[in-house]
C-alpha positions in Angstrom: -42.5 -69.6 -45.3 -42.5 -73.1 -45.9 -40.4 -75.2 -48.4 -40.3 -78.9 -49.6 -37.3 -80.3 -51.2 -37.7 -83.4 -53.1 -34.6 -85.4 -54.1 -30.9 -84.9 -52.0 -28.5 -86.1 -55.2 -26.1 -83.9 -57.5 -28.9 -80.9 -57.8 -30.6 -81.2 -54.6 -27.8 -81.5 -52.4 -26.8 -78.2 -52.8 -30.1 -76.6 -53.6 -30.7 -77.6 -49.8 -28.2 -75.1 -48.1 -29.2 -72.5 -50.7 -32.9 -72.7 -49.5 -31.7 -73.3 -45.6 -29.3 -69.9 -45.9 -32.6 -67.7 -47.7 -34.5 -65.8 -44.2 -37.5 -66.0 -46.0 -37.4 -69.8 -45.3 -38.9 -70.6 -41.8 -39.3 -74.1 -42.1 -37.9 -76.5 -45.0 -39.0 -80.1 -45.2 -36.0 -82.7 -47.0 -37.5 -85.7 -48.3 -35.6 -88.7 -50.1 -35.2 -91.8 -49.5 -32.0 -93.4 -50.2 -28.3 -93.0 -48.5 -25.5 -91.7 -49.8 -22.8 -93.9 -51.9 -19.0 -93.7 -52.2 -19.8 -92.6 -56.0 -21.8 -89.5 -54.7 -18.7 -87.9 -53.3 -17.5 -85.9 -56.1 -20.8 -84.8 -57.3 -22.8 -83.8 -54.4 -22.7 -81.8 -51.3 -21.1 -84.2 -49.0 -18.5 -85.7 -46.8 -16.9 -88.1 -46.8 -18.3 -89.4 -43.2 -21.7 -88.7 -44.7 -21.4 -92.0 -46.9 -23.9 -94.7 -45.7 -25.8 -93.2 -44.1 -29.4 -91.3 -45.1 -29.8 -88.7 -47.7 -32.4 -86.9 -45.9 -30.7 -87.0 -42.0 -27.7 -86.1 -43.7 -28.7 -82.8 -45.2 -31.1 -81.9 -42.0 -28.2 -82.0 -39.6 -25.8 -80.3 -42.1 -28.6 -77.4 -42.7 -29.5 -77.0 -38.6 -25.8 -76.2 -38.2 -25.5 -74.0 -40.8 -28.8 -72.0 -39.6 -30.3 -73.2 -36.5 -33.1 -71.5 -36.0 -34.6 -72.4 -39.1 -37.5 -76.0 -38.1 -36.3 -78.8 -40.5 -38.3 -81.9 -41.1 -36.4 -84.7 -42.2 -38.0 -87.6 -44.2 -36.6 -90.9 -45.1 -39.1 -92.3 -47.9 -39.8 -91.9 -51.5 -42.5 -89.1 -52.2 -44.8 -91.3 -53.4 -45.2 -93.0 -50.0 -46.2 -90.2 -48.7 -49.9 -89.1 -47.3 -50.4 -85.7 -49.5 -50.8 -83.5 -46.8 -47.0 -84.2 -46.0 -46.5 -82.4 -49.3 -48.7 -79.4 -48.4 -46.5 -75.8 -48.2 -45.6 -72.7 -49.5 -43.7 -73.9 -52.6 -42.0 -77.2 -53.5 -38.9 -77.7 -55.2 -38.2 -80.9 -57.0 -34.3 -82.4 -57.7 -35.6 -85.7 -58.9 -34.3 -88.3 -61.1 -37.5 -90.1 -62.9 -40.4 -88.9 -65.3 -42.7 -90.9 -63.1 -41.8 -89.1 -60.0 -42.2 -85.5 -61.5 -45.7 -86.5 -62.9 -46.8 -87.6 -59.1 -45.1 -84.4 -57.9 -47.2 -82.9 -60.6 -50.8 -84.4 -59.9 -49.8 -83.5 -56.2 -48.7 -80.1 -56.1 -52.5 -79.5 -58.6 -54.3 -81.1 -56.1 -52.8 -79.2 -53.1 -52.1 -75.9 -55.2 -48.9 -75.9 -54.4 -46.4 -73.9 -56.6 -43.7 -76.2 -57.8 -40.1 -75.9 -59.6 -38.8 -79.0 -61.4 -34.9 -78.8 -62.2 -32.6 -81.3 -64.3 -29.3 -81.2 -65.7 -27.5 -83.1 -68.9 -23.8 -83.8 -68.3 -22.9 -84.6 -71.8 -24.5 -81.1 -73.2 -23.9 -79.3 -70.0 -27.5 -78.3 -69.7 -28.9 -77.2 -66.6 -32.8 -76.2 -66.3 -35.7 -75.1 -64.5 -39.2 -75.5 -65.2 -41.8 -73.2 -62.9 -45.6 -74.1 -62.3 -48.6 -72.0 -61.1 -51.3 -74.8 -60.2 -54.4 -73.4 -61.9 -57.2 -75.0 -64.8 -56.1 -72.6 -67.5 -51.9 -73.1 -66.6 -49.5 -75.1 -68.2 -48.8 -78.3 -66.2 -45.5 -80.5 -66.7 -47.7 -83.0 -68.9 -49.1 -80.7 -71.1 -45.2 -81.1 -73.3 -45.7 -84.9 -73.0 -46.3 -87.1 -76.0 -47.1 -90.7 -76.2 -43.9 -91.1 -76.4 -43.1 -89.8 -72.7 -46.0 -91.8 -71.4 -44.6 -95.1 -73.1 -41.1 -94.4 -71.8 -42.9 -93.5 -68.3 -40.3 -95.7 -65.3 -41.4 -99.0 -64.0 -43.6 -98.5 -60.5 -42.3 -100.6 -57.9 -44.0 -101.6 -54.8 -43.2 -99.7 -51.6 -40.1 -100.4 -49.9 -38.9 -102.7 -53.5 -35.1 -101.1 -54.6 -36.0 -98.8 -57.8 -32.7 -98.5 -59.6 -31.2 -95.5 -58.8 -30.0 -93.2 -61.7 -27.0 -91.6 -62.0 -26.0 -88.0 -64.4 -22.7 -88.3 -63.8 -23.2 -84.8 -63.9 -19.8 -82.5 -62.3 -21.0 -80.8 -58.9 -20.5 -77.7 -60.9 -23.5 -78.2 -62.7 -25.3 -79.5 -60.3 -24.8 -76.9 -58.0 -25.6 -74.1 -60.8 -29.5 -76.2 -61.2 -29.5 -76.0 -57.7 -28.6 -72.4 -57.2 -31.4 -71.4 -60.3 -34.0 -74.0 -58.7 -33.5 -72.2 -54.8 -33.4 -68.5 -56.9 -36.8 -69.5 -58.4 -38.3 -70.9 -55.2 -37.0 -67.7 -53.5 -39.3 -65.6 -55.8 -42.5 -68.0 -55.8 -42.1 -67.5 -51.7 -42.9 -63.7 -51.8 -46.6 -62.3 -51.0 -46.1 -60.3 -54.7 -43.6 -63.2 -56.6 -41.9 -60.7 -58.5 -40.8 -61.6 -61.8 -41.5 -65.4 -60.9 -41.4 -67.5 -63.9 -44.1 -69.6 -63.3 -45.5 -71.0 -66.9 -41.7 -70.7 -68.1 -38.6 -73.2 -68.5 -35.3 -71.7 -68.4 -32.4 -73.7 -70.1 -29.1 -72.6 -69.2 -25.8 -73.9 -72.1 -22.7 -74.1 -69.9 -20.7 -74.7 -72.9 -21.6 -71.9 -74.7 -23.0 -69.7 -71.9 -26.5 -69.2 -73.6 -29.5 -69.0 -71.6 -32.8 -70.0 -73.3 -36.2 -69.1 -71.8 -39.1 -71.3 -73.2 -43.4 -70.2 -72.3 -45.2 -73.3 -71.4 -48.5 -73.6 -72.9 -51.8 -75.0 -71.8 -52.8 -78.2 -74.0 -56.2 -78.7 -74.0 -55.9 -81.7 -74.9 -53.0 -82.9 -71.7 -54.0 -86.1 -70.3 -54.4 -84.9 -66.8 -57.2 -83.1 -65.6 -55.6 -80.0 -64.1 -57.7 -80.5 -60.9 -57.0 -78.8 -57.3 -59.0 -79.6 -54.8 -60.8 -77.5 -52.0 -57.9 -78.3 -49.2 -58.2 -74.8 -47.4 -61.5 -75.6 -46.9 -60.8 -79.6 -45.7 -62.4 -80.7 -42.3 -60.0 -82.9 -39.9 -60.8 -86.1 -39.2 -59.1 -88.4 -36.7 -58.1 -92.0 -38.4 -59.9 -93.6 -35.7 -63.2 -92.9 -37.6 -65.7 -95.2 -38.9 -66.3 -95.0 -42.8 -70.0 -94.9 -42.3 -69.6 -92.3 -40.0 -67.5 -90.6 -42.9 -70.0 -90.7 -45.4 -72.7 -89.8 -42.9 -71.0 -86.5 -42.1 -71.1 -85.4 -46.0 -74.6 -83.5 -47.1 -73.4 -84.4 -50.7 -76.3 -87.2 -51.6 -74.9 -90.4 -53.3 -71.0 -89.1 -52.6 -68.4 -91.5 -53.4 -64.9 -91.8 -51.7 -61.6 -91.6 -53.0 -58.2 -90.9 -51.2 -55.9 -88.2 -53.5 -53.2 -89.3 -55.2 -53.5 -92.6 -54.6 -53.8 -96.1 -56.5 -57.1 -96.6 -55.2 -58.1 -100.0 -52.6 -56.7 -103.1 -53.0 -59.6 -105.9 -52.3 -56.9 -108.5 -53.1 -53.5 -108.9 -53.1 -50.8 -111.7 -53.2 -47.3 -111.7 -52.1 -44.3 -112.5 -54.2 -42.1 -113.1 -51.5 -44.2 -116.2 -49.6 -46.7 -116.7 -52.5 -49.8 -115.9 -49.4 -52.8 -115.0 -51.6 -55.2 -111.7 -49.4 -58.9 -111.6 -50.0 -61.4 -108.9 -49.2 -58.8 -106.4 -48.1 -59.9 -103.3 -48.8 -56.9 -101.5 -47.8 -55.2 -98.5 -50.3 -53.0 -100.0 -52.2 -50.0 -98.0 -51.5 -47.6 -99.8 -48.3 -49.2 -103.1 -48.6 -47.5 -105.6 -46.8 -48.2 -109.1 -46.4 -49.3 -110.3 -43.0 -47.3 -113.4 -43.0 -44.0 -112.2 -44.0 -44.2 -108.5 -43.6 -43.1 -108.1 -47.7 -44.5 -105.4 -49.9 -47.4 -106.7 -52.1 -48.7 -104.9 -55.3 -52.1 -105.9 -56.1 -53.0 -106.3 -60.2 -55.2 -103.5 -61.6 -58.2 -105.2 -62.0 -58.2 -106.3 -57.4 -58.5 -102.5 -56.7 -60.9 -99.6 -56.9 -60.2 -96.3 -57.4 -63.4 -94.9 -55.3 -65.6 -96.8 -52.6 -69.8 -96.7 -53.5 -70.9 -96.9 -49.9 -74.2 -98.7 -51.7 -72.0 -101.2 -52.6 -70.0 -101.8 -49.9 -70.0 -104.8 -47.4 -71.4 -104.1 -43.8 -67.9 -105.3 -42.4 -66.4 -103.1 -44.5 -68.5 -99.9 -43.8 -67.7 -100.6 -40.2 -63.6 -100.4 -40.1 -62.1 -97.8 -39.3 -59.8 -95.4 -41.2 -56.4 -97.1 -39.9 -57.7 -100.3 -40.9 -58.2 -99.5 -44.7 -54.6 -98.3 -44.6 -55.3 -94.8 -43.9 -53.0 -92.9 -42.2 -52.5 -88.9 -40.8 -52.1 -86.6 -43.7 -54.1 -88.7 -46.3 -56.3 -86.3 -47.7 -59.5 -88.0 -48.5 -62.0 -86.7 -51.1 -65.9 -87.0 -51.1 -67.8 -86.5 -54.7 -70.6 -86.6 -56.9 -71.6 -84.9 -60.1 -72.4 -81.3 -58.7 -69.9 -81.4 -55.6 -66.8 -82.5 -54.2 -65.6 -81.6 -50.4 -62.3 -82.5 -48.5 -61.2 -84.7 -45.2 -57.9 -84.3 -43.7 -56.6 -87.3 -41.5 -55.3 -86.2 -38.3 -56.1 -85.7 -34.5 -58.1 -82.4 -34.4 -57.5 -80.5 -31.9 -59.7 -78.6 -30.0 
């Protein structure tokens, strides 16, 4: 069975070697991307020769001695960089430290139907938790608890490969390592053909200082802002990002089918760069990893230069005829064809015969 970890810090760190140690796990993929500071030491699973250097290598080589037969993918980027078939598995476990990256992890894991596990801790009331999700319509997702007040308080997004502050619990390894322990318990159970006594639709809250445990049903709102939409991956053709966007939207029998790429911030037809002020027209390239052609820096375009699906009726010729690596496509990107009735998916990658 497959497992993603998200986030390598005070919980993840040592949810890591309780997922690498569990037989059921074949194959465990460690994704974050920052490196491990001098401040890190006391709270997380470390060394002290581990400082410097990346979260993600880090953990990888630590986990392939501990168990070396278990296949570890190692990668060195925020989440939201990713293509969303990187995130495609048997269950994902998240140890991260922002609302906005849990609601990504959210609208991702829906979209894939993945089964995911958030976790968190709270130093200063000794709180460690663990919230379980079943991706379905009808199930309770993480935003369905969110009030205006979480969306207005949501993190800044900064442009790929900017510094986002990093935030620190201050949180003992001692609780840390307990989130971690209940969030790799949880995935343990989600990982089994039955999932007995999975808690999926549950958060448990666990009181250190008191040793209390609180579990808490999560309910559906009918009235969450996200649609609580998966899409038909099992089903998703393979399509090699060599391919022509006409030819894309020639292969589809769905008539008048729009394109949009999953999870993403749509195309960016224009873009400028803060770093040498160079101004990019008629880009049409996903907006995600922009970088400027002068000065390699990441750009951001404003929301009103991108698109969030391309009309091949109103496309340019020029534009029809690029192919998928030129629009900033890349292997993984899952790619989604629609109209009012229908909806099919495209995986990017080299099929293989």
């Amino acid at each position: 069975m497959h497992v993603t970890l998200a986030g390598l810090g005070n919980i993840g760190s040592h949810a890591a070697e309780f997922l690498a140690r569990n037989p059921s796990v074949t194959a465990l993929t460690l994704i974050d991307h920052d490196a491990y500071e001098q401040t890190n030491a006391t709270g997380q699973a470390i060394r002290s020769s581990d400082i410097g250097h990346a979260k993600a290598s880090v953990q990888a080589r630590r986990l392939q001695e501990v168990r070396p037969e278990i296949r570890i993918d190692a990668i060195c980027d925020r989440v939201e960089n990713l293509p969303l078939g990187r995130l495609k598995c048997d269950v994902l476990a998240a140890a991260v430290d922002t609302r906005i990256t849990r609601q990504y992890l959210n609208e991702a894991c829906w979209s894939l139907g993945v089964p995911w596990v958030d976790s968190g801790v709270n130093a200063e009331s000794g709180l460690a938790s663990i919230s379980a999700y079943e991706p379905a319509f009808e199930n309770p997702c993480i935003e369905c608890n969110w009030t205006d007040r979480h969306y207005a308080t949501l993190e800044v997004g900064y442009p790929c490969g900017s510094n986002r502050p990093a935030v620190h619990t201050n949180a003992p390894a001692s609780l840390g390592g307990l989130a971690g322990a209940l969030l790799a318990i949880e995935c343990g159970k989600l990982i089994r053909p039955e999932k007995a006594q999975a808690m999926a639709g549950h958060q448990l809250v666990y009181d250190t200082l008191w040793h209390k445990q609180h579990v808490v049903k999560l309910w559906r709102n009918p009235r969450c802002r996200f649609s609580h939409h998966t899409l038909p991956v099992d089903a998703a053709s393979t399509v090699a990002a060599s391919a022509l966007l006409s030819d894309i939207f020639g292969r589809t029998a769905l008539q008048g089918a729009r394109l949009t790429v999953a999870c993403s911030q749509g195309f960016a037809r224009h873009a400028v760069c803060p770093g040498c002020g160079k101004s990019h027209s008629e880009l049409w390239k996903v907006s995600q990893g922009l970088r400027c052609f002068r000065c390699g820096q990441p750009m951001k375009a404003a929301g009103f230069e991108t698109v969030d699906e391309l009309n091949p009726s109103q496309l340019p010729m020029h534009v029809l005829q690029k192919r998928l690596s030129e629009l900033g496509l890349r292997s993984g990107d899952m790619l989604v064809l629609s109209n009012t009735e229908a909806e099919e998916c495209l995986r990017i990658g080299e099929a293989h015969g």
